[in-house]
C-alpha positions as CSV (number, residue, x, y, z in Angstrom):
1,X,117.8,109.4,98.7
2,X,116.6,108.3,95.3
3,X,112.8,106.7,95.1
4,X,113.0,103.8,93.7
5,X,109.2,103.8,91.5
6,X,108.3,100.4,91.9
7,X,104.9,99.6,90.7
8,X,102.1,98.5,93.2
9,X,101.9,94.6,93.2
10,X,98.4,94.3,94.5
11,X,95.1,95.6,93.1
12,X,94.0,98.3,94.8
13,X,97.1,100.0,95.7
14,X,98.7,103.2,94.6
15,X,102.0,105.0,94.4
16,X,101.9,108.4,95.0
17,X,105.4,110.8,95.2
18,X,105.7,112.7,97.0
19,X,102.6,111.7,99.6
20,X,99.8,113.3,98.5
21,X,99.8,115.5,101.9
22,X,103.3,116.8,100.6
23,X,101.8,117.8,97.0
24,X,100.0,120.8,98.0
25,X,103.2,122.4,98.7
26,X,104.7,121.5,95.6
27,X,101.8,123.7,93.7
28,X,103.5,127.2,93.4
29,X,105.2,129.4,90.4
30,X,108.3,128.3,89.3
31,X,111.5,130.3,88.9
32,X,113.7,128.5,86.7
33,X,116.6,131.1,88.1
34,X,118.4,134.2,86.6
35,X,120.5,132.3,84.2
36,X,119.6,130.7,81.0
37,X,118.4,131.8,77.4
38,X,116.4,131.0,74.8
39,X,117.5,133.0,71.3
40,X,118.7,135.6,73.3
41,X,115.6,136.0,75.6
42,X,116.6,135.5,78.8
43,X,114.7,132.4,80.2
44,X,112.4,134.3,82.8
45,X,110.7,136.0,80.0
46,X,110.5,133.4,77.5
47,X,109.0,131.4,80.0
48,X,106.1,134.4,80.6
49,X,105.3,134.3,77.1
50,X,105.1,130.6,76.8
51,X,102.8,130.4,79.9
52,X,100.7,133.4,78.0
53,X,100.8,131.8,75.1
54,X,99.5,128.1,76.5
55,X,96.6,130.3,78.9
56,X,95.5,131.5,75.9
57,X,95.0,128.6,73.9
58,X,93.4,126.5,76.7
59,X,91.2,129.1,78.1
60,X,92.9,129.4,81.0
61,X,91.8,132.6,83.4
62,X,95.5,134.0,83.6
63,X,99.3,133.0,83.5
64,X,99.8,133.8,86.8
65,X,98.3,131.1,89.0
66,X,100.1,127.8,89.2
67,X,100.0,125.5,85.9
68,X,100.0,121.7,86.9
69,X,101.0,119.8,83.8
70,X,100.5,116.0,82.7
71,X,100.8,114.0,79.4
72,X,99.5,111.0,77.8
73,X,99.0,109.5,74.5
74,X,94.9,109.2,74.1
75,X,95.1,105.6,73.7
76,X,93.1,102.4,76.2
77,X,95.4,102.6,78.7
78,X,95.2,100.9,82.5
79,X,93.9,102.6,85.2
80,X,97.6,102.8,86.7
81,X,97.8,105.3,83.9
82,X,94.1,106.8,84.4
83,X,94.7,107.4,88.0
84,X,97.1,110.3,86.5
85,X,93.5,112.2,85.2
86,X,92.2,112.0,88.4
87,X,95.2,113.3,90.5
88,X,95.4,116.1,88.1
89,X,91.4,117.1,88.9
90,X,92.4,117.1,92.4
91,X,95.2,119.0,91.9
92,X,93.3,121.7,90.4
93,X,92.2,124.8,92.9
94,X,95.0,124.2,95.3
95,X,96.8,127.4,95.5
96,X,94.5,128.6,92.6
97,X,96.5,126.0,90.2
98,X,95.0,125.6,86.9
99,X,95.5,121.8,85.3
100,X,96.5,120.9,81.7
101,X,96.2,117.9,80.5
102,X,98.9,117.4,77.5
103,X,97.3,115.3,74.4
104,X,100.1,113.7,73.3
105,X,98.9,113.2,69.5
106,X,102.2,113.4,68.5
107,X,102.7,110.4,68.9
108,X,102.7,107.1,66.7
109,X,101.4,103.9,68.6
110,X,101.3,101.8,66.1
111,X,97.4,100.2,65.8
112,X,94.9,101.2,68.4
113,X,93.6,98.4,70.3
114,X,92.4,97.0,73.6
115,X,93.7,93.9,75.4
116,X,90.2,92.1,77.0
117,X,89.3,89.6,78.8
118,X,87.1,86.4,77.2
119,X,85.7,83.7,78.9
120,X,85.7,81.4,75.2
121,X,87.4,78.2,75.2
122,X,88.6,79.2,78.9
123,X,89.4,82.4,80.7
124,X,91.9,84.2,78.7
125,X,92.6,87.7,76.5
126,X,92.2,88.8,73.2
127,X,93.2,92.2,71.1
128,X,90.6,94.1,69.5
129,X,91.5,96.5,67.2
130,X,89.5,99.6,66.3
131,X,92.2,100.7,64.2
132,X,95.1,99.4,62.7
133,X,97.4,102.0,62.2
134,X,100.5,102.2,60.9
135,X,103.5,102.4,63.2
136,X,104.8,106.1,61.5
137,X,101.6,108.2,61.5
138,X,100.7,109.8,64.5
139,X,97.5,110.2,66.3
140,X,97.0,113.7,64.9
141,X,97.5,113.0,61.5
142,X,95.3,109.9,61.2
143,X,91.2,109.8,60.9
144,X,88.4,109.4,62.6
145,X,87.8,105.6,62.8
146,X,84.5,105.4,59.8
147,X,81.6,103.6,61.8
148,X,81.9,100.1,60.7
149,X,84.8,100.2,62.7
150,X,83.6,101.2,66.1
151,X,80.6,99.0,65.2
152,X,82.9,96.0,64.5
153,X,85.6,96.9,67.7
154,X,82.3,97.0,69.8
155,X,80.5,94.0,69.0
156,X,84.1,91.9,69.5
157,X,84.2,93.7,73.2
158,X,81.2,93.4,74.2
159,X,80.9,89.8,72.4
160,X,84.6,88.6,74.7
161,X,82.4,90.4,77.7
162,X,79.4,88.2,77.3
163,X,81.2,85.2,77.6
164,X,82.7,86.0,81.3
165,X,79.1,86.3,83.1
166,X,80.2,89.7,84.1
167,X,77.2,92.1,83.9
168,X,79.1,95.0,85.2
169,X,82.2,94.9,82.6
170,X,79.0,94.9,80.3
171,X,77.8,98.0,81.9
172,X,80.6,99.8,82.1
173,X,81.6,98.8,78.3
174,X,78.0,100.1,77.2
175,X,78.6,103.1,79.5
176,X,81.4,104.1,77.4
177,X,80.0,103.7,74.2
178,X,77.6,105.7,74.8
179,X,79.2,108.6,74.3
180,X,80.7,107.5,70.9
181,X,77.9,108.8,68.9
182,X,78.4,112.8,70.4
183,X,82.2,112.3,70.2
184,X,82.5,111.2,66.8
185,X,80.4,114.3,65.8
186,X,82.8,116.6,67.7
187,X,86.5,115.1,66.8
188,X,88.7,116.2,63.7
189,X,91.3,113.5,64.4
190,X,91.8,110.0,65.7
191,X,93.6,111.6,69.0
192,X,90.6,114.0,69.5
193,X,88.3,110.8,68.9
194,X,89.9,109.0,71.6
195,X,90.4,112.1,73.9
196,X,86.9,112.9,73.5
197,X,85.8,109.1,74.1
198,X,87.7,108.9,77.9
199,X,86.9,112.1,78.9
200,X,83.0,111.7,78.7
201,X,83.6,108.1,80.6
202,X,85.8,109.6,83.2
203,X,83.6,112.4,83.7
204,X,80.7,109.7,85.1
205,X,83.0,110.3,88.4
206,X,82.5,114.1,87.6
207,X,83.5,116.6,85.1
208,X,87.6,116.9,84.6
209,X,88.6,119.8,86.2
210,X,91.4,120.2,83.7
211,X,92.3,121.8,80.2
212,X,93.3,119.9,77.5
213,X,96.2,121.3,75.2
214,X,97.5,118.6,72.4
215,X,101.0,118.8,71.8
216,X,100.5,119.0,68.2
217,X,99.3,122.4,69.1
218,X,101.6,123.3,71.5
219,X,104.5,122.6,69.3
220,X,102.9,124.7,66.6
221,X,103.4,127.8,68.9
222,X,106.1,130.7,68.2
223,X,107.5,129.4,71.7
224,X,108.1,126.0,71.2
225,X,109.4,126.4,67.9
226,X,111.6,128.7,69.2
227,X,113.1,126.4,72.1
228,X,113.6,123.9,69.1
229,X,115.3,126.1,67.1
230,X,118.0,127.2,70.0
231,X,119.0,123.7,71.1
232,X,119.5,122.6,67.4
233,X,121.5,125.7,66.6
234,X,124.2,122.9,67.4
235,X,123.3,119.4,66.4
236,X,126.3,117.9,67.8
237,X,126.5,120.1,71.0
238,X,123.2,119.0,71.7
239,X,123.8,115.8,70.8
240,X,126.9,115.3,73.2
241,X,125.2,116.6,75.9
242,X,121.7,114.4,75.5
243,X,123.9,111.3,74.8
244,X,126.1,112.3,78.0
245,X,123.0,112.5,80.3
246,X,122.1,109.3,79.3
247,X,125.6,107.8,79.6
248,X,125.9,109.2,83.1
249,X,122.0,107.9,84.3
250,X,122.9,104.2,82.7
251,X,126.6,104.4,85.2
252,X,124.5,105.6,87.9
253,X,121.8,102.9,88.0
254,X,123.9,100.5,86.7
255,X,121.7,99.7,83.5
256,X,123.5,97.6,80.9
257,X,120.7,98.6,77.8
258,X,122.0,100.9,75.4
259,X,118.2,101.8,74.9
260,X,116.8,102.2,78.2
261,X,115.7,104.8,79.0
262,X,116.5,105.8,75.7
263,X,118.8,105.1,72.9
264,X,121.9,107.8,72.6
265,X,121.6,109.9,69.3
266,X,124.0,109.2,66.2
267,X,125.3,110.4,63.1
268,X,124.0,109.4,59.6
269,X,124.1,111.2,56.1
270,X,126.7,114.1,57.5
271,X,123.5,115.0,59.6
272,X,123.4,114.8,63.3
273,X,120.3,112.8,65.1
274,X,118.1,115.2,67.3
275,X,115.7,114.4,70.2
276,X,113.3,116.0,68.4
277,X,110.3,113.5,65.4
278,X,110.0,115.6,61.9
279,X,106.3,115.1,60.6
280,X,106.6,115.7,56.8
281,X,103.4,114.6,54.7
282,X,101.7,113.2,57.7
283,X,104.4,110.6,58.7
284,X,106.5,110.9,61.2
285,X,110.4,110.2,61.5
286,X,113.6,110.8,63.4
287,X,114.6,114.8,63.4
288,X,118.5,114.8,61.5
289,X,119.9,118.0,61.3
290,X,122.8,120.1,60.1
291,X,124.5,123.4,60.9
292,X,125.9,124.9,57.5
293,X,127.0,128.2,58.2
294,X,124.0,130.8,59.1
295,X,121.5,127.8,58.2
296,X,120.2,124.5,59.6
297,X,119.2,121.7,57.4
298,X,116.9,119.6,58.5
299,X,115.3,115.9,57.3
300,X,115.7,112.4,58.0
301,X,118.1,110.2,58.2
302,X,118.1,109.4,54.2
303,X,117.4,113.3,53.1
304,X,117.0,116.6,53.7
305,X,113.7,117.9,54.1
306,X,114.1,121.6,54.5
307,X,116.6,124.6,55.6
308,X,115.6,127.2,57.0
309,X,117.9,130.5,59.0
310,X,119.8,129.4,62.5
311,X,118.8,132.1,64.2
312,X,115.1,134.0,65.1
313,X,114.6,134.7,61.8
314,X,114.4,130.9,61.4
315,X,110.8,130.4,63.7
316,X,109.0,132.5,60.9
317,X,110.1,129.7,58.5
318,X,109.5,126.6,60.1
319,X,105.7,127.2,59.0
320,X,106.7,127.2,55.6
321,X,109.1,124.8,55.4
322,X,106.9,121.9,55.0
323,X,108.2,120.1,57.7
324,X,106.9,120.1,61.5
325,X,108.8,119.8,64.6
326,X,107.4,117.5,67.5
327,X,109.1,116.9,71.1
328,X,110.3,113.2,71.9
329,X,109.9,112.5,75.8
330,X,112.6,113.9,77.3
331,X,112.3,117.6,74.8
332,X,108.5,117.5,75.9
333,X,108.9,117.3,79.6
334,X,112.3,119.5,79.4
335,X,110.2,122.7,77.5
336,X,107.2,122.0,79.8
337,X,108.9,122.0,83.2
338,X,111.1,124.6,81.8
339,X,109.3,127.2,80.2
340,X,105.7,126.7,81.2
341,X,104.6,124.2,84.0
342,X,105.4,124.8,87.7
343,X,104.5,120.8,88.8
344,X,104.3,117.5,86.2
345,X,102.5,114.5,87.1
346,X,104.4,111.5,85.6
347,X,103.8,108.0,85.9
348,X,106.5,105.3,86.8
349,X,108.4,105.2,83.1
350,X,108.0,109.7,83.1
351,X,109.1,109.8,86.6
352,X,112.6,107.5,85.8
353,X,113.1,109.4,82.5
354,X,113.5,112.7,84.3
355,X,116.2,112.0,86.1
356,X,117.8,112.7,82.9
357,X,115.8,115.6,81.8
358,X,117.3,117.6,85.0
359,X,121.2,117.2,84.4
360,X,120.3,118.1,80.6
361,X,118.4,121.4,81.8
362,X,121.6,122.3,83.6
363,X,124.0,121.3,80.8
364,X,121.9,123.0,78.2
365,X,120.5,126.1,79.8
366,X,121.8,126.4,83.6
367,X,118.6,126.3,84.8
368,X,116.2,124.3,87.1
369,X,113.2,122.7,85.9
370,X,109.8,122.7,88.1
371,X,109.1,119.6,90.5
372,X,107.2,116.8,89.1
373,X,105.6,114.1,90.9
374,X,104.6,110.1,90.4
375,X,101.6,108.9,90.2
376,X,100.5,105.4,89.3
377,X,98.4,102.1,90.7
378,X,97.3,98.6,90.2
379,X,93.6,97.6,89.8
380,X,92.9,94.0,89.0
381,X,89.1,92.9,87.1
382,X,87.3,90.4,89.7
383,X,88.2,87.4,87.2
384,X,89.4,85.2,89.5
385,X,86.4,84.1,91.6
386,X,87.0,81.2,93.8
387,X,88.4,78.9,91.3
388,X,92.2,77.4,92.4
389,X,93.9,76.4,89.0
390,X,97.4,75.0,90.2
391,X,94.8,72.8,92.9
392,X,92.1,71.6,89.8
393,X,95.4,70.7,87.7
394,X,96.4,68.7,90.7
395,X,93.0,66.9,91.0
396,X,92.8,66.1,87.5
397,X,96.5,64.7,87.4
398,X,95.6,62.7,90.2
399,X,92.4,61.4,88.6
400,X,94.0,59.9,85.3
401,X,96.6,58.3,87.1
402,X,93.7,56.4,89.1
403,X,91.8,55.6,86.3
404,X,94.8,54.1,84.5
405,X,96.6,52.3,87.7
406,X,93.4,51.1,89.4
407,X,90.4,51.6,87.1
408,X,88.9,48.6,88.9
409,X,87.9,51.3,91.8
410,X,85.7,53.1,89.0
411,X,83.8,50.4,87.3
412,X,80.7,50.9,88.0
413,X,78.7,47.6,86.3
414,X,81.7,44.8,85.9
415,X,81.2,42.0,83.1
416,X,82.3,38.9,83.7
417,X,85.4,39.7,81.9
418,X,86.4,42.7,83.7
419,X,85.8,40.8,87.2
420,X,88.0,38.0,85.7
421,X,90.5,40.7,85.3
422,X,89.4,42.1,88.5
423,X,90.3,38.7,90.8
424,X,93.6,37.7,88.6
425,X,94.8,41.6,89.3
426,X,94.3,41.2,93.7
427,X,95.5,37.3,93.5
428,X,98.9,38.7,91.4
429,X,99.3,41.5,94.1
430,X,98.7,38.9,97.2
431,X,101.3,36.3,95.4
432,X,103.8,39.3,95.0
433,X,104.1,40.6,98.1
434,X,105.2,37.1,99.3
435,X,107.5,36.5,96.1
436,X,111.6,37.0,96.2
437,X,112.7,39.8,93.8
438,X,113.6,38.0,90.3
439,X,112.1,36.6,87.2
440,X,108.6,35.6,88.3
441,X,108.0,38.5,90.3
442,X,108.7,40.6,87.2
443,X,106.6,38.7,84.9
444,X,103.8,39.1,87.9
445,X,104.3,42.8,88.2
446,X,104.1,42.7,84.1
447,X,100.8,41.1,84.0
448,X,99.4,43.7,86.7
449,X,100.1,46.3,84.3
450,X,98.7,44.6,81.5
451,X,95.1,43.7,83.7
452,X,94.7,47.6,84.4
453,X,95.5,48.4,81.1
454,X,92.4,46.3,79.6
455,X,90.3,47.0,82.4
456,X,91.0,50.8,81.3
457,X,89.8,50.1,77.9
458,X,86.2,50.2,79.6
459,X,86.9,53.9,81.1
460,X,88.2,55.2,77.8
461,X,85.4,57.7,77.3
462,X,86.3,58.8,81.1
463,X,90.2,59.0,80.8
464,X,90.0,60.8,77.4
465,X,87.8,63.6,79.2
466,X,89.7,63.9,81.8
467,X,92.5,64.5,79.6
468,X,90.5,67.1,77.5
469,X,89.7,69.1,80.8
470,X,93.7,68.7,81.5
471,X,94.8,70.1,78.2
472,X,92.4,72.7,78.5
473,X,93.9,73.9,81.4
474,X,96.4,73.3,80.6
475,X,95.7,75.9,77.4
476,X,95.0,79.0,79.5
477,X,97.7,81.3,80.0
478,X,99.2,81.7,83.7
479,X,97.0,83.8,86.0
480,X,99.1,86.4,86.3
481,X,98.8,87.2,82.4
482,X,94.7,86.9,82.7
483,X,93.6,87.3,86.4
484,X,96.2,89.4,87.9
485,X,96.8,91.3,84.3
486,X,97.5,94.9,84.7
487,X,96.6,96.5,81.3
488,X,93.0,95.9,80.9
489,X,91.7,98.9,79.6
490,X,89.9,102.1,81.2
491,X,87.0,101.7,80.1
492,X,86.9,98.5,81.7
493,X,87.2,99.8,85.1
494,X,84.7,102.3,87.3
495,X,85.5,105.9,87.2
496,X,84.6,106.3,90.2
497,X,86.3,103.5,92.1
498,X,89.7,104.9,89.9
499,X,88.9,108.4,91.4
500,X,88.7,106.9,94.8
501,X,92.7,106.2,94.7
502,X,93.2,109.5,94.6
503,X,92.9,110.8,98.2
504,X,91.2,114.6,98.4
505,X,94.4,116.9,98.6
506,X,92.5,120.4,99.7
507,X,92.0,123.9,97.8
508,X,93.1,127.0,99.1
C-alpha cells in the first residue's frame, strides 16, 4: 500500500520511511538488472564508471561500499528539511555506506532570504534578504554576497531577534555567523557560501559525516553528460514517455493540476521541450531540443544555442559547445538512483515526485532504480509563551462594549453632571421595565442610549485605547503563520536538538 507522506503537524515530530529500524537493510549495492543501456554500454557498467567517477571526485575510499545519496538547494531552509543532513550522517558506516550530500547549485531560487520572527509592533515575520537574486541565475553561477551584505542581512536578524526577548535565537543567530568570516574566505560561489555557512553550524552537533558533490559538478562529468545525451537522442520519444508518467501519476492520485508534480513538456519553435535546464552565459533556461538527422540541436525555446553529434561522439562536444546541461528533479534523482546511488533520502515533495521517476526508468531504460527513503519533521520556535490571543481579543471586545453600554460602572470621580446622567439613566431603566411596549417606552430606551453615550465622552481616552490594543491584535497575522510557522530557518534552530530527531540507526 501506498504511504501517503503527510507532514508532521506538531513540533517535535518526525516522519521517517521506512522506520528507521527498517533503513539499515535498505543500505546495500544496487543492481539495476541485466537490461538497459546507456550509448551502447550496457547499464551495469555505466553505472561502475559513474560510481568511480563520483568516488573520485568526493574523496570517497572506493566504489564499492554502499553510496547513500541526498540533495538540496543550499539555501535557509526549515529543520523539516535539515533533519535530511542528519539522517544522512547516521546513515553513514552502516554496512560500510559512504554518504553524499548533492549541492544542488543548479538551481535558481530566485533571492536568497530568511523568513524571521520580530517581536516590533507585535509578534509577527519579516524577510531578510542577503541577496536578491534574479529568478534565472543559479546558485553556481552567482557571487559571493560582498560584505556589506552579510553585514546588513545580519544586523536586520539579529535586530528582528532583539525585539522577541529570546536570548537563545540570539545565540544561536551569533553561533552561525561566526563562521561567516572563514567561509567567505573559502567559497568561490554563492552555493559554496551558503553550503559552507550550514555545514559549520550543523557541525556544532558534530562534524557531517558525509561528502559533498554539487551537481554542477556532477553534471560536468563524461557520465552524466552521457545519460543526457542518450535520452535526448529522441526529444519527442522522451518527451511522450515523461509527459505519460506524469499523465498516469495525476489519474492515479486523482490530481486535477496540470503542474503538480510537474508540468508535462511541449513543443515550441519546431524544438521539443526536455526535462533537462540549458545554462548558457550564466543564465539558466528550459533545455529545447531537436533531432536533425545524425545531430541534435539544442537551445531554448526562442533559439538554438548549439548542435552538436547524436551519438558518443557528441559528449566530447558538449564542453565546447557553449552551452551546459543541468538535471531538473525528476532527471537528477532518475541518473542518481540509476547509475550511481544505492539508497536516496528525499523529503515529502522528493519522495511524491518519485513515484514518477520509477515508471519512467522502466519506460526509458527497463531498469529498476535504488530504494529511496522519506525523511522530514516539524519544529516550532517557543514563540507562543502563555499568551491566549483568540481569549485577549475576547476580553477586549467585552471591555469596549462595557465602557460604551455602561460606562457609569467605570467612572472613577463623577461630576455633578455625569451623576445627573447617572440617576436619570437607573430612573429610565426602573420606569421601563414597568412601561407597555410603544411610543414612550421607545423614546425612554432612546434617551438611555443617549445618557451612556455622553457619560462615555468622559472615558474617551479609555475606549480609544482599548480600541488601539484591539486593532493591534487585531494586526498580527494568525498564529499558525507566526507561532506554529514551519519555515523559520536553520539557523534558527539547535543542531543538536535537530540531530536528536534522528534516532541512532547502528554501523556494521
Amino acid at each position: 500500500m501506498e504511504t501517503d507522506y503527510a507532514i508532521p503537524e506538531r513540533s517535535g515530530e518526525t516522519l521517517i520511511v521506512p522506520p528507521p529500524e527498517r533503513l539499515p537493510s535498505l543500505v546495500k549495492v544496487h543492481d539495476p538488472g541485466a537490461g538497459g543501456a546507456v550509448l551502447g554500454v550496457p547499464l551495469r557498467d555505466f553505472r561502475r564508471r559513474t560510481r568511480e567517477r563520483a568516488a573520485k571526485l568526493v574523496g570517497a575510499p572506493d566504489a564499492d561500499r554502499p553510496f547513500v545519496l541526498m540533495g538540496h538547494q543550499p539555501v535557509f531552509f526549515h529543520p523539516g528539511v535539515w533533519i535530511k543532513y542528519f539522517l544522512l550522517s547516521k546513515v553513514c558506516g552502516i554496512n560500510g555506506a559512504a554518504g553524499i550530500h548533492c549541492v544542488v547549485d543548479s538551481d535558481a531560487t530566485g533571492a536568497i532570504s530568511a523568513s524571521v520572527p520580530t517581536g516590533r509592533d507585535g509578534l509577527g515575520r519579516a524577510t531578510r534578504t542577503l541577496v536578491p537574486l534574479a529568478d534565472d541565475v543559479p546558485l553556481e553561477s552567482a557571487a559571493v554576497p560582498p560584505p556589506d551584505a552579510w553585514a546588513g542581512f545580519a544586523a536586520a536578524v539579529r535586530g528582528d531577534l532583539e525585539t522577541l526577548g529570546m536570548p537563545d535565537l540570539l545565540d544561536r543567530f551569533a553561533a552561525f555567523a561566526a563562521a561567516e568570516p572563514a567561509v567567505r574566505r573559502s567559497a568561490a560561489t554563492l552555493a559554496a557560501y551558503l553550503d559552507g555557512l550550514r555545514r559549520a553550524y550543523e557541525a556544532r552537533a558534530g562534524a557531517p559525516r558525509y561528502l559533498d558533490m554539487n551537481v554542477s559538478t556532477l553534471a560536468s562529468t563524461p557520465e552524466f553528460e552521457a545519460f543526457a545525451l542518450h535520452l535526448l537522442q529522441d526529444p519527442r520519444g522522451l518527451r511522450d514517455a515523461y509527459n505519460g508518467c506524469l499523465d498516469d501519476y495525476r489519474r492515479a492520485h486523482r490530481v486535477r493540476s496540470a503542474a503538480n508534480p510537474f508540468p508535462n513538456l511541449v513543443e515550441a519553435g519546431g524544438r521539443t521541450e526536455t526535462p533537462f535546464w540549458i545554462l548558457h552565459g550564466g543564465r539558466r533556461m528550459d533545455l529545447y531540443a531537436s533531432r536533425e538527422g545524425g545531430r541534435l540541436v539544442l537551445g531554448s525555446a526562442e533559439r538554438p544555442l548549439a548542435t552538436i553529434p547524436a551519438g558518443p561522439g557528441g559528449v566530447e562536444m558538449f564542453a565546447g559547445s557553449g552551452v551546459a546541461v543541468r538535471p531538473k528533479a525528476l532527471m537528477l534523482t532518475l541518473f542518481t538512483r540509476l547509475c550511481l546511488g544505492d539508497l536516496f533520502i528525499h523529503g515529502v515533495g522528493g519522495g511524491r515526485y518519485d513515484r514518477v521517476t520509477d515508471p519512467l526508468a522502466q519506460r526509458l531504460f527497463t531498469a529498476g532504480l535504488a530504494p529511496y527513503a522519506v525523511a522530514t519533521a516539524t519544529l516550532h520556535l517557543p514563540l507562543g509563551g502563555e499568551r491566549d490571543p483568540a481569549r485577549e481579543r475576547h476580553t477586549l471586545e467585552r471591555r469596549l462594549m462595557d465602557l460604551r453600554h455602561n460606562p457609569d460602572r467605570h467612572l472613577a470621580a463623577a461630576g455633578e453632571a455625569e451623576r445627573h446622567l447617572v440617576d436619570e439613566k437607573w430612573r429610565l431603566i426602573r420606569e421601563v421595565e414597568t412601561m407597555r411596549p410603544g411610543r414612550e417606552r421607545r423614546a425612554a430606551t432612546q434617551r438611555i442610549r443617549e445618557t451612556n453615550a455622553l457619560l462615555a465622552r468622559t472615558l474617551a481616552p479609555e475606549i480609544a485605547r482599548a480600541e488601539a490594543q484591539l486593532a493591534a491584535l487585531n494586526a498580527q497575522p494568525p498564529a499558525e503563520d507566526v507561532v506554529e510557522f514551519r519555515g523559520y530557518p536553520f539557523f534558527l534552530f539547535d543542531p543538536n536538538e535537530v540531530a536528536a530527531l534522528v534516532p541512532d540507526l547502528g554501523r556494521s
